[in-house]
C-alpha positions as CSV (number, residue, x, y, z in Angstrom):
1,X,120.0,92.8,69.3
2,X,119.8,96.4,69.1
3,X,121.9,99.1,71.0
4,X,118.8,99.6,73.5
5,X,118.2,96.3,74.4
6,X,121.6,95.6,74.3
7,X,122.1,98.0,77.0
8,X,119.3,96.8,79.0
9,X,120.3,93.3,79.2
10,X,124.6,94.3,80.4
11,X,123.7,96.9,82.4
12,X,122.5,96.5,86.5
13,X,119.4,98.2,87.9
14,X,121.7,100.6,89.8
15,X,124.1,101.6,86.9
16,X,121.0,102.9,85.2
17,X,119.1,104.6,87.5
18,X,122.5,105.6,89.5
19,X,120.8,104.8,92.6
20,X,122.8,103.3,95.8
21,X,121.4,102.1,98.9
22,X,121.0,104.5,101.7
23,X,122.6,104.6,105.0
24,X,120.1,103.1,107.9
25,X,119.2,106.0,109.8
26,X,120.2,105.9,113.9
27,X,117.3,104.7,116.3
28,X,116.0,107.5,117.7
29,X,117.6,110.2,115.0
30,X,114.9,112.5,113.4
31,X,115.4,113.5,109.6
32,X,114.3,116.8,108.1
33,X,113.3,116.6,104.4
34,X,113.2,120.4,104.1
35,X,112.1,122.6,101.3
36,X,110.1,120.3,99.1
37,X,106.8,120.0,97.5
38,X,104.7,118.3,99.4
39,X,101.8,115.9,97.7
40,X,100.0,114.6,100.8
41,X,97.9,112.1,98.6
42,X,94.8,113.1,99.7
43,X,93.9,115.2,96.9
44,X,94.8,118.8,97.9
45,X,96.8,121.2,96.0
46,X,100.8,120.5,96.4
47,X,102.0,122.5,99.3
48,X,105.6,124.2,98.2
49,X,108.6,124.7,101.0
50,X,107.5,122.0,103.2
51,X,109.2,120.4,105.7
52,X,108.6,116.4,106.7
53,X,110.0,115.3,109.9
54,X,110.6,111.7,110.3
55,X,111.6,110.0,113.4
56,X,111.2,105.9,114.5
57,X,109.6,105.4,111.2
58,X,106.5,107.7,111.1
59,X,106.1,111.2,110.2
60,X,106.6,113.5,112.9
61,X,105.7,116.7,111.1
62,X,104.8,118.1,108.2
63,X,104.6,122.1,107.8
64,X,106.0,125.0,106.3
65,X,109.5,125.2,106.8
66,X,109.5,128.4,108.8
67,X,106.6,126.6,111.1
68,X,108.7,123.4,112.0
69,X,111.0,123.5,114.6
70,X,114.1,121.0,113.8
71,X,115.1,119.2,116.8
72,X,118.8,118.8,118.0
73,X,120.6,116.6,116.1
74,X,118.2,116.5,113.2
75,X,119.9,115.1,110.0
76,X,118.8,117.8,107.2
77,X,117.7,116.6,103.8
78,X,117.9,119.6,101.0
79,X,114.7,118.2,98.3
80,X,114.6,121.9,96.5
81,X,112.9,121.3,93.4
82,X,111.7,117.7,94.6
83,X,108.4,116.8,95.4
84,X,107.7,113.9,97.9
85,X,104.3,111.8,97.8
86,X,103.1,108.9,99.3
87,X,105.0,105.7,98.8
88,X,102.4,103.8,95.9
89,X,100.1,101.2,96.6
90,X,99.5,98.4,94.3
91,X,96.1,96.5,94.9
92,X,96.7,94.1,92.4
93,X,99.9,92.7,91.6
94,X,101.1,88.9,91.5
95,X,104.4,87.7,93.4
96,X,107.2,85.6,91.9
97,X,105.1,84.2,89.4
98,X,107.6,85.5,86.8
99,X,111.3,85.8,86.0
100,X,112.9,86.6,82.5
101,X,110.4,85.7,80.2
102,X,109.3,82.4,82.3
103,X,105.7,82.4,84.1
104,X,104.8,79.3,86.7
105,X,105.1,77.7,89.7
106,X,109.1,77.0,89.6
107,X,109.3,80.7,89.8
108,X,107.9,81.3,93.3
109,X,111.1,81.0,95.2
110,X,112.3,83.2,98.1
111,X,115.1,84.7,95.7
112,X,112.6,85.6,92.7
113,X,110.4,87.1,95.4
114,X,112.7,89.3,97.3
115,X,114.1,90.5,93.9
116,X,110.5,91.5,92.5
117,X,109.9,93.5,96.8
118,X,113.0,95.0,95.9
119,X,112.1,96.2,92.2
120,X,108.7,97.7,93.4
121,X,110.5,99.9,96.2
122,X,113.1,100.8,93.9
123,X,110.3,102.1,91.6
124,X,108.4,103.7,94.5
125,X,105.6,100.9,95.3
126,X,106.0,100.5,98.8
127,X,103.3,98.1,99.2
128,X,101.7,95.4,96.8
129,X,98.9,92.8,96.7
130,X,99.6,89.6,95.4
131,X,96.2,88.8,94.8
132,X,96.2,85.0,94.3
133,X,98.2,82.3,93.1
134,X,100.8,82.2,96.2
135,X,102.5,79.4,97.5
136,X,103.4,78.8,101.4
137,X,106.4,80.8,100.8
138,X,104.0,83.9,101.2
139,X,103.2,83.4,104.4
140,X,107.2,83.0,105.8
141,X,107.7,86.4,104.1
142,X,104.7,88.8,105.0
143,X,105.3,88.9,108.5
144,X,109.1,89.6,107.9
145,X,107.7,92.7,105.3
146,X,105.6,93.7,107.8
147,X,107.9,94.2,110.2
148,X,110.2,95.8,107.6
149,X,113.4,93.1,107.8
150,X,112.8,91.1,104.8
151,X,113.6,94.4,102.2
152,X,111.5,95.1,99.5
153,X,107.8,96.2,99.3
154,X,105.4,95.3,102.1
155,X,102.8,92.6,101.0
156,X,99.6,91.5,101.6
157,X,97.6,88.7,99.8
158,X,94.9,86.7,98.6
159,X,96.0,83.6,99.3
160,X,96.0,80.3,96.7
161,X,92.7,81.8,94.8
162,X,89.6,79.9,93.4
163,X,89.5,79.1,89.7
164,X,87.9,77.0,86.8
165,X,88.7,73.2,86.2
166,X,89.3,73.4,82.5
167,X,89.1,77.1,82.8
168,X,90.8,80.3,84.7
169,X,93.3,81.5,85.3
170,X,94.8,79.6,81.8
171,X,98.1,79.7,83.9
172,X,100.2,76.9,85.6
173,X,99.7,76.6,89.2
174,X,101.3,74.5,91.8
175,X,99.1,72.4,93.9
176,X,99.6,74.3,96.8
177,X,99.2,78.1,94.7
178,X,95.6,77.3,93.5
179,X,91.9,75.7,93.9
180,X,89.9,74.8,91.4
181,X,86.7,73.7,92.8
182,X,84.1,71.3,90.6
183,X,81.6,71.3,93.3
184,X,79.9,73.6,95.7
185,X,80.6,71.7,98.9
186,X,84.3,71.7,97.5
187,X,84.6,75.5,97.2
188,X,83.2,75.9,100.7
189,X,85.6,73.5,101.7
190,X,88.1,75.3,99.9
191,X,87.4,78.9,101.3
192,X,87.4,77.1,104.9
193,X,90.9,76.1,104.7
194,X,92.2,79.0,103.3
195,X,90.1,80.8,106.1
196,X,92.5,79.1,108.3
197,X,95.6,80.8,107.1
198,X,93.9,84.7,107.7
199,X,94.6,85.8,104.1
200,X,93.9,89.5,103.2
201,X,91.3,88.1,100.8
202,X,90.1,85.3,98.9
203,X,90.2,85.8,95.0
204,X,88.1,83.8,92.4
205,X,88.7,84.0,88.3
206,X,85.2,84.0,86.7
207,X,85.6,85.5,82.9
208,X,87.1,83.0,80.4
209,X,89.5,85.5,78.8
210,X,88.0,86.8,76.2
211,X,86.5,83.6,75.3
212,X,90.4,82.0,75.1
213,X,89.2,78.9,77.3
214,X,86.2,76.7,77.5
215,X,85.1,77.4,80.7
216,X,83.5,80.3,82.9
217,X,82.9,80.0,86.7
218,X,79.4,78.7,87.6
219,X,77.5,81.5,89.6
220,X,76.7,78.6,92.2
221,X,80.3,77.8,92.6
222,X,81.2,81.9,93.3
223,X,78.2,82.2,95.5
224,X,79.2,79.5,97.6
225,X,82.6,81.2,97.5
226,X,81.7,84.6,98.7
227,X,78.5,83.3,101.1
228,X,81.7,80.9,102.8
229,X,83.9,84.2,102.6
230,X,82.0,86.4,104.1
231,X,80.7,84.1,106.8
232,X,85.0,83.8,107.7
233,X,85.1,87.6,107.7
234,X,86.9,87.8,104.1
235,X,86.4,90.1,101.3
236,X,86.2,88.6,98.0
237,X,88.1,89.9,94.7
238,X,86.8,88.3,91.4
239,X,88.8,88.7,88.0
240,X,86.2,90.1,85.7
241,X,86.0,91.0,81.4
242,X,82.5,90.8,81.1
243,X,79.6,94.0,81.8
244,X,77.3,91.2,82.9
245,X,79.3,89.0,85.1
246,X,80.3,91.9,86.9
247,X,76.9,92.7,87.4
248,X,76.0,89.0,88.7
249,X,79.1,89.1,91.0
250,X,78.4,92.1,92.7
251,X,74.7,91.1,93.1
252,X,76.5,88.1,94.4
253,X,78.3,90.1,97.2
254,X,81.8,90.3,95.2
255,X,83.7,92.8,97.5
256,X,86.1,94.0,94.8
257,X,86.1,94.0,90.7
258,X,90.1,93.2,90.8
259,X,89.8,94.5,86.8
260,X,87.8,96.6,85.0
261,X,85.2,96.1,82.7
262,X,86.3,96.1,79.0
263,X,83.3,94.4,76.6
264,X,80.9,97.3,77.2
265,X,80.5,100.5,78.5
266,X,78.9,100.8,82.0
267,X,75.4,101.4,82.5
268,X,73.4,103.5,84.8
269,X,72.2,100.5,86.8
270,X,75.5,99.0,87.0
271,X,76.9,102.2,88.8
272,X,73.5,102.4,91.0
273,X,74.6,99.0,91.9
274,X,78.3,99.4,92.5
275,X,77.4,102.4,94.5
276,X,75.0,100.6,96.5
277,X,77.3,97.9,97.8
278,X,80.4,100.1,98.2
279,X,82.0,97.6,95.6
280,X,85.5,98.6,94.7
281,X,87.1,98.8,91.3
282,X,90.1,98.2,90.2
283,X,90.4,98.8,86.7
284,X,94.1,97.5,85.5
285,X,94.7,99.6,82.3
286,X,98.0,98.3,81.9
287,X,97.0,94.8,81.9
288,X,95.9,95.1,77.7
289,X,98.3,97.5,76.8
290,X,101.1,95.6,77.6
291,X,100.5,92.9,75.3
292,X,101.6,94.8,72.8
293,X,103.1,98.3,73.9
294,X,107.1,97.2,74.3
295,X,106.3,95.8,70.6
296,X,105.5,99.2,69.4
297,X,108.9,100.6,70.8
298,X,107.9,103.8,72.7
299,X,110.4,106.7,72.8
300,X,110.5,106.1,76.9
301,X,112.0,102.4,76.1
302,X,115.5,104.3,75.9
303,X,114.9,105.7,79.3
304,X,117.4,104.3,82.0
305,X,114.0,104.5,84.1
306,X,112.5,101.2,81.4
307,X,115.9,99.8,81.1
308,X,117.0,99.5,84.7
309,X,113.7,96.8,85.1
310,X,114.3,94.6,82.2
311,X,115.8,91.9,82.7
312,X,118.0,90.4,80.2
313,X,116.0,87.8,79.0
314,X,113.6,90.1,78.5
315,X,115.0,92.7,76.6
316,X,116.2,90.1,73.9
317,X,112.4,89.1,73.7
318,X,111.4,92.8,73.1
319,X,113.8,92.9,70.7
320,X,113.2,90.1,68.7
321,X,111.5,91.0,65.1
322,X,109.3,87.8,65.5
323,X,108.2,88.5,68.6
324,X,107.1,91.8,67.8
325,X,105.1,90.8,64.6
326,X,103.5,87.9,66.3
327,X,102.2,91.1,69.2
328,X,101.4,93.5,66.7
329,X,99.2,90.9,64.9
330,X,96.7,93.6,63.6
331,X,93.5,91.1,65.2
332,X,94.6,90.8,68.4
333,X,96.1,94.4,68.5
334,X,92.2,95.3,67.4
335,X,91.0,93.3,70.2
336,X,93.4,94.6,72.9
337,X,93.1,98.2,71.6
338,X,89.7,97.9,72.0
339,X,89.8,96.3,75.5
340,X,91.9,99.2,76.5
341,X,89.2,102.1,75.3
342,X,86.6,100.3,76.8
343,X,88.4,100.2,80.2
344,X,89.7,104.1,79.7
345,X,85.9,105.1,79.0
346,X,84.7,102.5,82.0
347,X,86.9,104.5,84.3
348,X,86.3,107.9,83.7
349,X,82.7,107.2,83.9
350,X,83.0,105.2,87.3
351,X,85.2,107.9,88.9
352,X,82.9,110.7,87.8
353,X,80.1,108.6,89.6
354,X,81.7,108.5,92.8
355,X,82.4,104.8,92.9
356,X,85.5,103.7,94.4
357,X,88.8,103.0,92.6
358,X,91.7,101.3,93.5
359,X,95.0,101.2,92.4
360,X,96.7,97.7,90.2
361,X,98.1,96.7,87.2
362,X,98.0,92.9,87.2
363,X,102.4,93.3,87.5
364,X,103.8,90.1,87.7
365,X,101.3,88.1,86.3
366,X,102.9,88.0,83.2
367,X,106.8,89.1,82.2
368,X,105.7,91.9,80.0
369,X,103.6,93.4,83.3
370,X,107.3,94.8,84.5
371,X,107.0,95.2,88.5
372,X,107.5,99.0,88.8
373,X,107.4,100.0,85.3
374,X,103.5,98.7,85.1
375,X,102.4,101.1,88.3
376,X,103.9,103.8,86.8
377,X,102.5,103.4,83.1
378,X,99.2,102.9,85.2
379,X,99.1,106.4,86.4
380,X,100.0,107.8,82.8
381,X,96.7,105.8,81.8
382,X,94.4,106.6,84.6
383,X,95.4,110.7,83.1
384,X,95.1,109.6,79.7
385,X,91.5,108.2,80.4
386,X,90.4,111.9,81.7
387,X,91.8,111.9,85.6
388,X,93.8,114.8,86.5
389,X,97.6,114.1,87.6
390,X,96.6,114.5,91.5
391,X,93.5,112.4,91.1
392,X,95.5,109.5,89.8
393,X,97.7,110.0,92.8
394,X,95.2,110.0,95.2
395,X,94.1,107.1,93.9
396,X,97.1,104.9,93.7
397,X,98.2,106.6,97.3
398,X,95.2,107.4,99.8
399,X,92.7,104.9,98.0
400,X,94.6,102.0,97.2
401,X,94.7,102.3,101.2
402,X,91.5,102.6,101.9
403,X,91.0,99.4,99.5
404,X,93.2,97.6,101.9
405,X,91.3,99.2,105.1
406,X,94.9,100.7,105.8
407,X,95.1,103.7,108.2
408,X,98.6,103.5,108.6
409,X,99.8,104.7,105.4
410,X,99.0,106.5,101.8
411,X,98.7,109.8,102.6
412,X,101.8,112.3,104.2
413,X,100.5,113.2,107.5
414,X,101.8,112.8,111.7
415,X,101.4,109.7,112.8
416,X,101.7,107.7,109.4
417,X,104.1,105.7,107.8
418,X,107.1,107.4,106.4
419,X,106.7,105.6,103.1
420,X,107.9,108.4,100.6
421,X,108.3,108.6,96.8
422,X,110.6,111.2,96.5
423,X,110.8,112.6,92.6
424,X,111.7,115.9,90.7
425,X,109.3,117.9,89.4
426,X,105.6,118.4,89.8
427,X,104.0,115.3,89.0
428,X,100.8,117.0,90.0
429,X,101.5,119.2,87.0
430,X,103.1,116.1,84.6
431,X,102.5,112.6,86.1
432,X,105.3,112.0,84.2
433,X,107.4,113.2,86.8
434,X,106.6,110.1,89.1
435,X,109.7,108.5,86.8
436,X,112.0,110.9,87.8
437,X,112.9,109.4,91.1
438,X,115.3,110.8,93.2
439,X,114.5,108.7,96.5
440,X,112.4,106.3,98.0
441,X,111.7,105.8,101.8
442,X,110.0,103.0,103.3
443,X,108.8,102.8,106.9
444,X,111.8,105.8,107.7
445,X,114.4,104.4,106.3
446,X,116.2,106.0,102.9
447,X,116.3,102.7,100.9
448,X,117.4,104.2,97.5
449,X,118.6,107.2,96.6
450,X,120.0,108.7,93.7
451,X,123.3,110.5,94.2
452,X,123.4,114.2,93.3
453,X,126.5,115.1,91.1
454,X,129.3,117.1,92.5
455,X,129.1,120.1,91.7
456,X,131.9,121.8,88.8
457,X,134.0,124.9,89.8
């Protein structure tokens, strides 16, 4: 194994990213984050020498330093040079369906889950969407996120989902984590008793994965889906590949695109149409390029930022030679290359239009989509595709929000969540600097922090 993976599979999360749990602040104690850049998320230029003032888990405050009057007893928090954003929203992520390099059913345990929660708010994702394949466990834990005593991101959720028999997703699923519906009185059925359980949403898979399995979704099967969904007062998410089913499923009524298109470009009617029905996109850039990024061993691999998310398991995968050869396979690089321009083009395109764009990566869906890691490589994309730095922030902040009909959080303003990424640097300037975390609050509380060395005389 070599010396990097080595280290990634002895060494804990906190030894690499020197980060220790915070102190619970008092009931009823404000806290002053003074002197820091301040990225509200909502698309305006960075204010500099701001203060945020936090108090019973909201923000307070949020002004110029000489403008905000500390109260008594305010607990003071120096961030000079630091800029603080909006906690990151993921719209599409999937929870405990990995762990090591293992994906299914056995992994979807109240252990695996809590230590995914706690690896997304370590990496600054306050808040995920498991959209689909969750077990009964999910709904013991989302009220307990909600009300911020389980630890970890908060999470909403799509429920079981509705697949393909024969067909998507090409995963294993327990019984109780997905439907697979052969008939259209048996998808109403379905959507009815998930209706009972007041998901977030209801996901369907539709594509066949780049033509990997025999089977697409009928378009009676997914009408009956989203007519039953919509008639419940549920949005509908449908995993797409395909120009022309996304077409057919937003025709359809399909609420959200939960990835982005990748066979073809967009067309003018396609837009017109997304438009039209306020259909949201999520266009998962990460989801290709991981198949074979770790493979290609990246300079940022060394980071203790990579590192501290691996787990060991993992990290001897990514280091084995056969492993790599078998992901840098020059046809299916081609093909996921490709996938990846298609979606980069798709996207800048889409944004330009004025169509709206959410926030998700597909993280734990697979082991190589790395919980934290993925969000962060998303935003590097989303720049790399032809957004500006604060653009992709304001997507993964105040839109993945909006995606979620959340008015409680993304954006740094009174009366909202105190759900903080806290980094140095001017990620509105390098995006880069989103992994350069220095602190993460969640609902007011300082949940990870890392310290600042003492100072030499």
């Amino acid at each position: 194994m070599n010396t990097l993976f080595r280290l990634a599979a002895s060494a804990s999360l906190g030894a690499l990213l020197c980060v220790s749990a915070a102190q619970a602040q008092g009931a009823g104690q404000v806290v002053a984050l003074q002197h820091a850049r301040v990225i509200d998320g909502q698309g305006g230029t960075p204010k500099l020498a701001q203060t945020i003032l936090i108090e019973d888990g909201k923000i307070r405050a949020v002004g110029p330093d000489d403008r905000v009057k500390l109260p008594a007893g305010a607990k003071v928090v120096d961030l000079t040079g630091q800029s603080v954003m909006p906690g990151l929203i993921s719209n599409h992520s999937h929870l405990a369906y990995t762990d090591g390099i293992t994906s299914g059913p056995q992994n979807y345990t109240r252990e695996n889950a809590l230590r995914e929660l706690r690896q997304w708010q370590r990496y600054g994702v306050t808040t995920i969407t498991s959209l689909g394949l969750n077990a009964p466990l999910f709904y013991e834990l989302q009220p307990l996120a909600h009300a911020g005593t389980l630890g970890g991101a908060d999470i909403f959720g799509a429920d079981r989902g509705i697949g393909v028999p024969e067909g998507a997703p090409p995963m294993a699923a327990g019984a109780d984590q997905l439907y697979r519906p052969t008939t259209v009185e048996e998808a109403r059925a379905d959507v009815d008793e998930t209706a009972e359980r007041h998901p977030d949403f209801i996901k369907v898979w539709v594509d066949d994965f780049h033509h990997s399995i025999p089977a697409k979704m009928k378009p009676e099967i997914y009408k009956a889906v989203i007519e039953e969904a919509h008639a419940k007062g549920l949005r509908v998410a449908a995993h797409v590949y395909y120009r022309e089913d996304a077409r057919k499923l937003i025709e359809a009524g399909a609420d959200i695109l939960a990835h982005g298109v990748r066979d073809e470009l967009v067309d003018a009617d396609l837009i017109a149409l997304m438009k039209k029905h306020g259909t949201w996109y999520i266009p998962t850039l990460d989801l290709d390029e991981s198949f074979y990024l770790y493979a290609q061993h990246p300079e940022w691999l060394k980071s203790g930022f990579f590192r501290g998310a691996v787990q060991p398991a993992l990290a001897a995968q990514l280091a084995d030679p056969a492993w790599q050869a078998k992901a840098l396979d020059p046809k299916t690089l081609q093909v996921n290359q490709a996938s990846l321009a298609t979606n980069r083009s798709n996207l800048l395109t889409l944004y330009r239009a004025g169509v709206k764009i959410g926030f998700g990566t597909d993280s734990g869906a697979t082991p190589l989509r790395i919980p934290g890691i993925a969000e962060h490589r998303e935003l590097m994309l989303m720049v790399q595709a032809g957004l500006t730095p604060l653009q992709a922030i304001t997507v993964a902040t105040r839109d993945a929000a909006k995606l979620l009909e959340l008015t409680d959080r993304g954006v740094i303003a009174p009366g909202k969540r105190a759900d903080l990424l806290v980094v140095a640097g001017d990620p509105s300037h390098n995006i880069t600097d989103t992994t350069h975390i220095r602190a993460v609050w969640q609902a007011g509380q300082q949940v990870f922090v890392v310290p600042v060395p003492p100072r030499r005389n």
